[in-house]
C-alpha positions as a Markdown table, in Angstrom:
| # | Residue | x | y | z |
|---|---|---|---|---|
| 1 | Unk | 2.5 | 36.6 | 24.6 |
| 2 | Unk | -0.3 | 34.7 | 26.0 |
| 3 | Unk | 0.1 | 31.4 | 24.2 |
| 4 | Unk | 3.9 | 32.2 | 24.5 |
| 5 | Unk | 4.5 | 31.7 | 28.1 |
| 6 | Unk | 5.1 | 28.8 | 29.8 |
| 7 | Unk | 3.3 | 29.9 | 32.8 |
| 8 | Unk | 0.0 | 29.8 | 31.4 |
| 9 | Unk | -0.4 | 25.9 | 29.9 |
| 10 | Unk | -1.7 | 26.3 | 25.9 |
| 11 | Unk | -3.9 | 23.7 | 24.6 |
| 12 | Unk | -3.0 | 24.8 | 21.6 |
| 13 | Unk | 1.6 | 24.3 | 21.9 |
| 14 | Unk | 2.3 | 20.3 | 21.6 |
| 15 | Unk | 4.9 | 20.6 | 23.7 |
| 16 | Unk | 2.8 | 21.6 | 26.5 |
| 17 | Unk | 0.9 | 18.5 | 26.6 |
| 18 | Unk | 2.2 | 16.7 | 29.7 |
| 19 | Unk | 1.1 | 19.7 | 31.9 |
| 20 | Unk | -2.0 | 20.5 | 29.6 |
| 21 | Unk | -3.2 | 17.4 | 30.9 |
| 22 | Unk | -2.1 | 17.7 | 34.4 |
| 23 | Unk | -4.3 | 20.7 | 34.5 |
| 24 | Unk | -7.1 | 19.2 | 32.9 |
| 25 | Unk | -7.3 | 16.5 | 35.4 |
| 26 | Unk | -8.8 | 18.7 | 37.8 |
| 27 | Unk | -11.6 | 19.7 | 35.8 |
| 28 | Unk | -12.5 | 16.5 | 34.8 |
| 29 | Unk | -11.8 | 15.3 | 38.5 |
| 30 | Unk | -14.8 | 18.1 | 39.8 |
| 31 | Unk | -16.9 | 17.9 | 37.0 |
| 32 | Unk | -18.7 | 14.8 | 38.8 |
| 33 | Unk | -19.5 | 17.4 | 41.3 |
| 34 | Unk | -20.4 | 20.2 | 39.8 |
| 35 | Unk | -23.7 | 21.9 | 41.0 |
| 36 | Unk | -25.9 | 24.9 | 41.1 |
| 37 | Unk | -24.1 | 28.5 | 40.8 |
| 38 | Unk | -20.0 | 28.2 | 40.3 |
| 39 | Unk | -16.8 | 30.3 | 40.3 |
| 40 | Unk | -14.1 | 29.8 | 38.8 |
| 41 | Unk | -11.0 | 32.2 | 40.1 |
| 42 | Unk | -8.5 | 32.2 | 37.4 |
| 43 | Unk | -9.9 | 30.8 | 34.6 |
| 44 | Unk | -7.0 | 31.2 | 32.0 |
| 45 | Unk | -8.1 | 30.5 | 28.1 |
| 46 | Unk | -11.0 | 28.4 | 29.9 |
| 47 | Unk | -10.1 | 24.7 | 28.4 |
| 48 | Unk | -11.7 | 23.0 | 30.8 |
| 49 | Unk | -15.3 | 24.8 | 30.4 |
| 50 | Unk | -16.6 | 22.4 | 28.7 |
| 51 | Unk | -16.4 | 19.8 | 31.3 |
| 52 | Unk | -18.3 | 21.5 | 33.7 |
| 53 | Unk | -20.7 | 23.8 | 31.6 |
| 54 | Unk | -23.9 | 21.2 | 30.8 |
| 55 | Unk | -23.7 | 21.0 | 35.2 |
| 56 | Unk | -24.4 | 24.0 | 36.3 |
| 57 | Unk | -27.4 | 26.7 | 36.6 |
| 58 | Unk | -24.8 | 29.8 | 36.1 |
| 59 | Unk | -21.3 | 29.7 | 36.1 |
| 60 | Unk | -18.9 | 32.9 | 36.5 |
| 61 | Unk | -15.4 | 33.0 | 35.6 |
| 62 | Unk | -12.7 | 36.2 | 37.1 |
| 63 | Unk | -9.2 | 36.8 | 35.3 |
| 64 | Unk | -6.6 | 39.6 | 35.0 |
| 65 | Unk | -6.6 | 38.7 | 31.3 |
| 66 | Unk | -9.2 | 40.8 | 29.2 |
| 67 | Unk | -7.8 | 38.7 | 26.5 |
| 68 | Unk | -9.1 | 35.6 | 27.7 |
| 69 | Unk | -12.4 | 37.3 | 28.9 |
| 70 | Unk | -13.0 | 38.1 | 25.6 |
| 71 | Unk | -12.2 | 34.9 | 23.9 |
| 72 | Unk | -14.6 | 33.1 | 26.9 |
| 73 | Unk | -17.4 | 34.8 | 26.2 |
| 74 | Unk | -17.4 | 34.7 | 22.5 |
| 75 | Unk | -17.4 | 31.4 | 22.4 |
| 76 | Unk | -19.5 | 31.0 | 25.8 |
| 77 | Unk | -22.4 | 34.3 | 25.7 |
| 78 | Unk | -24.0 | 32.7 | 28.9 |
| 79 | Unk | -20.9 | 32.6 | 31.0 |
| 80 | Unk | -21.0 | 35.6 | 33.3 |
| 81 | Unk | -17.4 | 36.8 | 33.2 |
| 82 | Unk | -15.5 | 39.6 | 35.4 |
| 83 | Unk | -12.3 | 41.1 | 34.8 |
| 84 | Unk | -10.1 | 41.3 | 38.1 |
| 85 | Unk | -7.1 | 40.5 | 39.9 |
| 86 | Unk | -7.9 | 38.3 | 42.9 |
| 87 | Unk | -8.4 | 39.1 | 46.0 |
| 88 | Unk | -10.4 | 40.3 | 47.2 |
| 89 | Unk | -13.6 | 39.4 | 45.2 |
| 90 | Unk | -15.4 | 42.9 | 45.4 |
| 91 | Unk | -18.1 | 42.5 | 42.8 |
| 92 | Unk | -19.2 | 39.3 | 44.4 |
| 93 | Unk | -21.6 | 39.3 | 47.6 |
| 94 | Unk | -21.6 | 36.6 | 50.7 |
| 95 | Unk | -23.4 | 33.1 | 50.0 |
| 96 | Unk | -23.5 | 33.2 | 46.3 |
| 97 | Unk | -21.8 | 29.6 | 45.0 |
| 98 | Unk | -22.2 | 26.2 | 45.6 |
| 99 | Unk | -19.1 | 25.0 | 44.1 |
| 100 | Unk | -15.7 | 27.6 | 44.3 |
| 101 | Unk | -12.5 | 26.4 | 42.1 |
| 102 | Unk | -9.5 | 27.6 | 41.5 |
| 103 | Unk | -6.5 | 25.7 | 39.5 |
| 104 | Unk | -2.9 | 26.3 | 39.5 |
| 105 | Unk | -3.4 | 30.2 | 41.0 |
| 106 | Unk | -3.1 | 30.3 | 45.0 |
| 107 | Unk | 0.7 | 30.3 | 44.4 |
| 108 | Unk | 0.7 | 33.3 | 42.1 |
| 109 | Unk | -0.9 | 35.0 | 44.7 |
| 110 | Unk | 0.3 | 37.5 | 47.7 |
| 111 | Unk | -2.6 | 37.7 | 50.0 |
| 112 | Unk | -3.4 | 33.9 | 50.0 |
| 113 | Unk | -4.9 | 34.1 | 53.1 |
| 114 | Unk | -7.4 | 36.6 | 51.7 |
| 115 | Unk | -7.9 | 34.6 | 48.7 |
| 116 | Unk | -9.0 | 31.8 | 50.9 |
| 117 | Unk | -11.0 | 33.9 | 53.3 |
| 118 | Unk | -13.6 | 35.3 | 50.2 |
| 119 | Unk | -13.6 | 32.3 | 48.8 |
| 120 | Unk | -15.3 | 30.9 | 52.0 |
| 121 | Unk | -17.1 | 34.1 | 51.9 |
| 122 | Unk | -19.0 | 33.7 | 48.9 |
| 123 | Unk | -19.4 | 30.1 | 49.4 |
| 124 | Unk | -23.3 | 29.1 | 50.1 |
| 125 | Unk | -23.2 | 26.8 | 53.4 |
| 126 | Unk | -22.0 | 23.0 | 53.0 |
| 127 | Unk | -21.0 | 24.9 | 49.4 |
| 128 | Unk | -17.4 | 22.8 | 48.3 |
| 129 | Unk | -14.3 | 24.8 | 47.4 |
| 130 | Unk | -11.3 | 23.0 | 44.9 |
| 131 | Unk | -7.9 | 24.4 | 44.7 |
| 132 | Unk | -5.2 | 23.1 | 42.8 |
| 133 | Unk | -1.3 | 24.0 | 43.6 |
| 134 | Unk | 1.9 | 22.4 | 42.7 |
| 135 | Unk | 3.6 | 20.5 | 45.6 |
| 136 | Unk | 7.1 | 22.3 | 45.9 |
| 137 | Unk | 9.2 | 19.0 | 46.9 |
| 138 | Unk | 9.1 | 19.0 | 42.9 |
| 139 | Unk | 10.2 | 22.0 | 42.1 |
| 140 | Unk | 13.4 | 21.6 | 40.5 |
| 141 | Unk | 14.5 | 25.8 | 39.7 |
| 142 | Unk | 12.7 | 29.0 | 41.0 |
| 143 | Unk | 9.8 | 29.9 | 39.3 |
| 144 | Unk | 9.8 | 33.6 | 39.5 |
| 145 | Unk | 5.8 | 34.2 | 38.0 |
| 146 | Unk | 5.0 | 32.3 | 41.5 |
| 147 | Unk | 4.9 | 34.1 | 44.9 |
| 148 | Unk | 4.5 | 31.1 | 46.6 |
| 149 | Unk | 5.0 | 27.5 | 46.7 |
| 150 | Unk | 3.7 | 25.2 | 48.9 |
| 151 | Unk | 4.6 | 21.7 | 50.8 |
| 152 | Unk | 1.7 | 19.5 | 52.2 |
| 153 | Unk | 2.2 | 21.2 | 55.5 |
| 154 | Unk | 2.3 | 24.7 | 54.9 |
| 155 | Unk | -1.0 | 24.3 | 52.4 |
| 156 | Unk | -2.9 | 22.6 | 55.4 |
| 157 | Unk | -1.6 | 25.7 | 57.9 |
| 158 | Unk | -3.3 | 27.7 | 55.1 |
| 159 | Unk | -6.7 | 26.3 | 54.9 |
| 160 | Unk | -7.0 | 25.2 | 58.2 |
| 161 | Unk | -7.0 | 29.1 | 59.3 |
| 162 | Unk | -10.5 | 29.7 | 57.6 |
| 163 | Unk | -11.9 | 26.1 | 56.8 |
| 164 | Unk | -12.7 | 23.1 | 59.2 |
| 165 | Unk | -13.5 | 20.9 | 56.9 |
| 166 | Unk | -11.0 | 20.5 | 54.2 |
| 167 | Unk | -9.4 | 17.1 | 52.7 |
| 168 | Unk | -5.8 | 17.5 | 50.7 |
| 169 | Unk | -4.9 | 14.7 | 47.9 |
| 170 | Unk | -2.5 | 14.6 | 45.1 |
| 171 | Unk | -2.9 | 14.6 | 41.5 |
| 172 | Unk | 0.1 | 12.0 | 40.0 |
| 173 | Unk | 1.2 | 10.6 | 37.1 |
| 174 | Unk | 2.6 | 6.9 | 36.4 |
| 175 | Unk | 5.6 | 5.5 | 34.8 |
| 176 | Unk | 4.9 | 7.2 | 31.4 |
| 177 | Unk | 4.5 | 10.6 | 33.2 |
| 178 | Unk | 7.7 | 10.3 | 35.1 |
| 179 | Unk | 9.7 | 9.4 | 32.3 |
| 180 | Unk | 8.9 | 12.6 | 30.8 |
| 181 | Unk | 9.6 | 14.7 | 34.1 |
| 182 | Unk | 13.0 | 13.1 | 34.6 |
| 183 | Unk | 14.3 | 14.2 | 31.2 |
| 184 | Unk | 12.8 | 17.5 | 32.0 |
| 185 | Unk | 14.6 | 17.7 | 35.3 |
| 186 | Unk | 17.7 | 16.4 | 34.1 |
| 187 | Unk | 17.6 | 18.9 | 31.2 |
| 188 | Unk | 17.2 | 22.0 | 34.0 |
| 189 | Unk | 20.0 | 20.6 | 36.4 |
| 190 | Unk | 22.1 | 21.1 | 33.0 |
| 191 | Unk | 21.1 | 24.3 | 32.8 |
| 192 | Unk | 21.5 | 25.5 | 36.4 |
| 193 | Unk | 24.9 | 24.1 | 36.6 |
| 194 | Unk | 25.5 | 27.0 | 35.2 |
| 195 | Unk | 24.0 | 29.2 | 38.1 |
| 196 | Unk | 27.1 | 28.5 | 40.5 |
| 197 | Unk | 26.5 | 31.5 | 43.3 |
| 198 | Unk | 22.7 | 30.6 | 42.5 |
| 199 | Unk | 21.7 | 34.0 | 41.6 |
| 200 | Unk | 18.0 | 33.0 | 40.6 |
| 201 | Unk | 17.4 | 33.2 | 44.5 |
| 202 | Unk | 19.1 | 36.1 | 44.8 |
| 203 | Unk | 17.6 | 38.7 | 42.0 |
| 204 | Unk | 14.1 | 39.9 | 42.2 |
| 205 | Unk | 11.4 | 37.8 | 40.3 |
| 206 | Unk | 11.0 | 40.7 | 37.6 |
| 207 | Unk | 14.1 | 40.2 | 36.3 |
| 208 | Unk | 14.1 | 36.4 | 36.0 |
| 209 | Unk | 10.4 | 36.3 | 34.6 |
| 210 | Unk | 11.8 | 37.0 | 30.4 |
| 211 | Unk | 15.2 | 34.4 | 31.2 |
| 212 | Unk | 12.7 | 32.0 | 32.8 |
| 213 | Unk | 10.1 | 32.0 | 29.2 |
| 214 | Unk | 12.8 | 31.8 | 27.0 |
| 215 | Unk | 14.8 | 28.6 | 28.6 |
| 216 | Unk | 11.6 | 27.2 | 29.5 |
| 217 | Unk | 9.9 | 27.3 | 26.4 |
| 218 | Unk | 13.1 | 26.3 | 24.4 |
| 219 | Unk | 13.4 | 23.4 | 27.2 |
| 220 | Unk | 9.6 | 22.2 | 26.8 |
| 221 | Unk | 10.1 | 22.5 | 22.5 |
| 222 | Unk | 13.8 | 20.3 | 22.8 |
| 223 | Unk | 12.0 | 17.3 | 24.9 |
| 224 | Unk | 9.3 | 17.6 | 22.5 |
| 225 | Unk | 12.0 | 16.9 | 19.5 |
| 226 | Unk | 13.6 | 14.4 | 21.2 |
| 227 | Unk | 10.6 | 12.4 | 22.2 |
| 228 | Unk | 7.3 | 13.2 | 20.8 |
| 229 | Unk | 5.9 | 10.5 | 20.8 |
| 230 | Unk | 6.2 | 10.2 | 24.5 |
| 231 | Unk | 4.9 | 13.7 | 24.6 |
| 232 | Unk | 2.1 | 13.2 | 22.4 |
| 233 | Unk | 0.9 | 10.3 | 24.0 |
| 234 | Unk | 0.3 | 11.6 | 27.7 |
| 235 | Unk | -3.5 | 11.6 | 28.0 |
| 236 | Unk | -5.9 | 12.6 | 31.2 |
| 237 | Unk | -5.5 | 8.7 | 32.2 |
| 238 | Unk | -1.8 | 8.9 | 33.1 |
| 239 | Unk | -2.8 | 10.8 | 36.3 |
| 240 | Unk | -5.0 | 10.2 | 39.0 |
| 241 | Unk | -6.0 | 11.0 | 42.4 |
| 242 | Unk | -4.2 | 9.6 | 44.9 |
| 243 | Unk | -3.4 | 10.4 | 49.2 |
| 244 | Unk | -0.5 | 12.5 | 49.2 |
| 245 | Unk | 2.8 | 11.4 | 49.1 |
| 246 | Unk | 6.4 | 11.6 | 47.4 |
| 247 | Unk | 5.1 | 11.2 | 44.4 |
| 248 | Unk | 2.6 | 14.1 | 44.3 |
| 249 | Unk | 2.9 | 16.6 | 41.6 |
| 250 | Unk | -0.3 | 19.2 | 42.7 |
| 251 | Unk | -2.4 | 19.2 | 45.7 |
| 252 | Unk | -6.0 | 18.4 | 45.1 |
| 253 | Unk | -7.4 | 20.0 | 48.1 |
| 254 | Unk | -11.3 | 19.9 | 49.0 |
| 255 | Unk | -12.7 | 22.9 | 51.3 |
| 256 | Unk | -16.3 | 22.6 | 52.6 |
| 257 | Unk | -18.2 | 25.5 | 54.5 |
């Protein structure tokens, strides 16, 4: 089920390569400052590991997936890793990491204030923070495996409550990159005409989360059949860091303590 759903990018399905490599931006986009001891909350199946790994003196990793715990640490021994849903983080003490991250999790997540409260806790001081979220101007259907999503202001209002010093960007793509999302989005409003009372809103998440894998998997596979060459050939160089604006697909947001 794990390399199944849509929620959790593979690096492994083709057709997930336009959002594999969104995600992998942000490693890539950290792993010039990557330091000391360092957390990652939410690792997933860990693909960007190896971008960071050769930086730092001890890196820890926490997920709700033994699975991917497992897999981790086989193919990483020195990797300290702790099985947990997050927050709070109670095997973890105060002043502990330089660098915090956490990509593409805050809006899974009830108690985001909480989340972002322990994540200063643990933080050494001047220790940096990265968190990743998609910007919800581009959400096109509900996504019912996220609690929360979040526009530029309402991820400020969130930080600013516990963190002072705190910068928000966006990751986006380019002309290949839209191409690919405007199929995808035109292939969903096809979908949804079929919603007319717009019952995903309606219905609790639970019962949307099964619906929501199938079409979105069978959705991902079709644009992959119709174009794979445009799929194929989305690397890490078709997005890039930018201010925010319009076009912004994730908030790249920078917390110091």
């Amino acid at each position: 089920m794990l390399s199944f759903s849509t929620e959790i990018t593979s690096s492994k399905i083709t057709s997930d390569n336009p959002l594999f490599q969104r995600t992998l931006k942000a490693y890539l986009l950290i792993s010039k400052h990557i330091n000391g001891d360092v957390l990652e909350i939410g690792c997933g199946e860990g693909y960007g590991l190896d971008l960071i790994l050769e930086q730092t003196n001890s890196l820890t990793v926490i997920d709700k997936s033994k699975h991917v715990l497992h897999t981790i640490k086989k193919k990483y021994p020195k990797i300290t890793t702790i099985h947990q849903k997050a927050p709070p983080l109670t095997h973890l003490e105060d002043n502990t990491f330089d660098v915090v991250f956490s990509f593409q999790v805050i809006e899974h997540i009830k108690e985001a204030d909480l989340l972002i409260k322990e994540i200063h806790r643990v933080l050494k001081p001047n220790g940096k923070a990265y968190i990743t979220t998609p910007n919800s101007k581009k959400t096109i259907a509900r996504n019912p495996w996220h609690y929360k999503e979040y526009n530029y202001t309402e991820i400020s209002k969130l930080i600013e409550k516990t963190f002072k010093n705190y910068s928000i960007k966006g990751i986006q793509g380019n002309t290949k990159t839209d191409a690919y999302y405007l199929k995808n989005k035109q292939s969903v409003e096809r979908f949804l005409k079929f919603d007319l009372f717009k019952i995903q809103y309606k219905i609790p998440a639970i019962y949307l989360k099964l619906p929501y894998e199938i079409a979105n998997r069978i959705n991902r596979n079709k644009l992959f059949k119709q174009n794979n060459i445009l799929v194929n050939s989305i690397t890490l160089k078709d997005y890039t860091l930018e201010n925010y604006s319009p076009d912004t697909l994730d908030f790249f947001c920078t917390l110091t303590k």
